[in-house]
C-alpha positions, 0 to 999 in steps of 0.5 A: 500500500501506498504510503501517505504523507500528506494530510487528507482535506476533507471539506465539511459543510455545515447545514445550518449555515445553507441560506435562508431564515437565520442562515447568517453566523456572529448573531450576536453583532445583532443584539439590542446594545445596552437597556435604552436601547432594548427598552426602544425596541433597538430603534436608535438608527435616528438618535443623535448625541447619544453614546448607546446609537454607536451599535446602531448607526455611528454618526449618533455621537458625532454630536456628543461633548466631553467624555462619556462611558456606558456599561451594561450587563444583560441576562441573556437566553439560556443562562448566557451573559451579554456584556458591553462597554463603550467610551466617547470622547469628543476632539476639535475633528469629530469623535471619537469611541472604542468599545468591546462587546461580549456575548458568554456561554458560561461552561457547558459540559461535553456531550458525543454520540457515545456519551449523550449524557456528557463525558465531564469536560467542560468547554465554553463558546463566547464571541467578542468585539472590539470596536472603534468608531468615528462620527463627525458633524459635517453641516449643522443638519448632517452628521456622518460616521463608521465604526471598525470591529475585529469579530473573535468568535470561538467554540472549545478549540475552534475560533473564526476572526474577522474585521466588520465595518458599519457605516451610518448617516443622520440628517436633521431636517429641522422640519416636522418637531425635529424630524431626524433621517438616519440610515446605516449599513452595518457588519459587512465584512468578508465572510468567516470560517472556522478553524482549530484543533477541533477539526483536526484528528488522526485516522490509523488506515488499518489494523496491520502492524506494517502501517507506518503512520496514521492519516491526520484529517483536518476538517474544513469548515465552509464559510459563513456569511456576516448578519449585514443590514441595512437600516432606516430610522426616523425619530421626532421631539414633542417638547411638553410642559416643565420642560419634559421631552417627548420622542419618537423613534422608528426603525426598519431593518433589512437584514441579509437572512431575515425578512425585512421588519420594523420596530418603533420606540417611545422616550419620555424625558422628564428634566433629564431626571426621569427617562421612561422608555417603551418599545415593540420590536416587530411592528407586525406583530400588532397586526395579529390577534394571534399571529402564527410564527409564519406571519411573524415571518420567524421574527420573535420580538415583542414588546420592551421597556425601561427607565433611567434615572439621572443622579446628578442632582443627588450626588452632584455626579453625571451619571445616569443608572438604566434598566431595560427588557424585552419580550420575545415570544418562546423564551424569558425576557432579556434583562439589562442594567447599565450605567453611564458617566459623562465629564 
């Protein structure tokens, strides 16, 4: 017999990445970012001189001033924990955020065809981003922006990088109670592919001793598509009395393996005290007494909420403390806490 040296390649294509609903990977450059944000139902594509629109559309800080930070903690789905950080600083050329977003299983314990009740080890499957963004005021009406991110996705021994761009613009038409437009193209980027030593082994051809060497297979994963979107967003002020804020958000979203969806949001700021917010992230779901999972076109979101409450004029800090949910159809809610500094 023929004796093999090289290493076998065998391509392995991974059915749930084949396109369609959810056929996208590094889902979790999709979740709502901090609880203002999930409490408006994720629409701050519009939302200008807010540090928490850098997810979502990164001219909203090209209006920001000083310093700001927010952090937050989410509890997410099935134990996992999702954790951000974003910090701001306002130069005499526009402004500039870092930031790291963290999406962490937690460890979960090993299980094969074998062993379907587990075999005692652990492993863990985590992803991150470290983002930078810029956002700049071009005109009193039009603010730009765009944000680079390294993606680091891992499972056990495997993991898969990549660099993601967003891109967004606001234009303030100063007509209709301070009509804003704003529209972002966000995580596009080269698509991604597993690699690690969990897809490599060793393969012994045959049971005859006069076999030299075992056969190293390594599995190559296919390649998987970014969650690109591209998003539209509206939001309005209302100015009400004892100087209080009524605002409007709304946001449509075209996301490459979903069906197209709109979301709307609702802030009450009361003095810059008291911030109430409220959301729905699937409009089409009020359509329905009881819509089917079909007519929801597999979208899940629900209703979300929140509030925030601004200490300044207790302890003479900037500094904002934020609670946020939301709904989805099948499984618990999604709970946030954040909180924000500015100097």
């Amino acid at each position: 017999m023929m004796k093999l040296r090289n290493s076998i390649l065998i391509f392995y294509t991974i059915s749930f990445l084949i396109g369609g609903q959810g056929s996208a990977g590094a889902k979790f450059l999709q979740i709502n970012s901090f609880p203002r944000a999930a409490g408006l139902g994720g629409t701050m594509v519009a939302r200008s001189g807010l540090l928490e629109a850098v997810h979502y559309n990164p001219a909203g800080i090209a209006t920001l001033t000083g310093f700001n930070a927010i952090a937050s903690h989410s509890e997410y789905f099935v134990d996992m924990g999702y954790e951000q950080f974003s910090a701001a600083y306002r130069t005499s050329f526009g402004t500039i955020a870092v930031g790291l977003v963290g999406l962490f299983s937690g460890e979960m314990e090993e299980t094969t065809e074998t062993e379907p009740l587990g075999t005692g080890r652990m492993f863990t499957a985590n992803d991150y981003a470290i983002h930078m963004s810029f956002g700049r005021k071009f005109t009193d009406k039009f603010s730009g922006g765009w944000t680079a991110k390294y993606v680091i996705q891992t499972i056990d021994k495997l993991s898969a990088t990549n660099v993601v761009f967003d891109i967004g613009a606001l234009y303030n038409t100063g007509l209709i109670n301070n009509l804003v437009i704003g529209f972002a193209l966000r995580n596009f980027g080269k698509d991604m592919r597993y690699t690690g030593e969990n897809l490599q082994n060793q393969v012994k051809l045959g049971e005859s001793d006069f076999e030299e060497e075992d056969v190293k297979i390594e599995v190559v994963s296919e390649d998987y598509q970014l969650p690109i979107s591209f998003e539209l967003g509206f939001s309005m002020d209302f100015a009400l009395p004892m100087g209080s804020k009524l605002t409007t958000s709304l946001a449509i979203r075209n996301i490459v393996d979903q069906a197209e969806f709109s979301s709307a949001g609702l802030e009450l700021n009361i003095k810059d005290f008291i911030i109430l917010t409220a959301g729905h992230g699937n409009l089409k779901a009020l359509g329905f007494n009881d819509p089917s999972d079909t007519q929801l076109d597999g979208n899940m979101r629900g209703f979300s909420g929140g509030f925030g409450v601004n200490l300044l004029p207790v302890f003479r800090q900037k500094t904002k403390l934020f609670y946020g949910f939301e709904d989805h159809r099948y499984l618990e809610p999604i709970h946030s806490v954040g909180v924000q500094f500015q100097l």
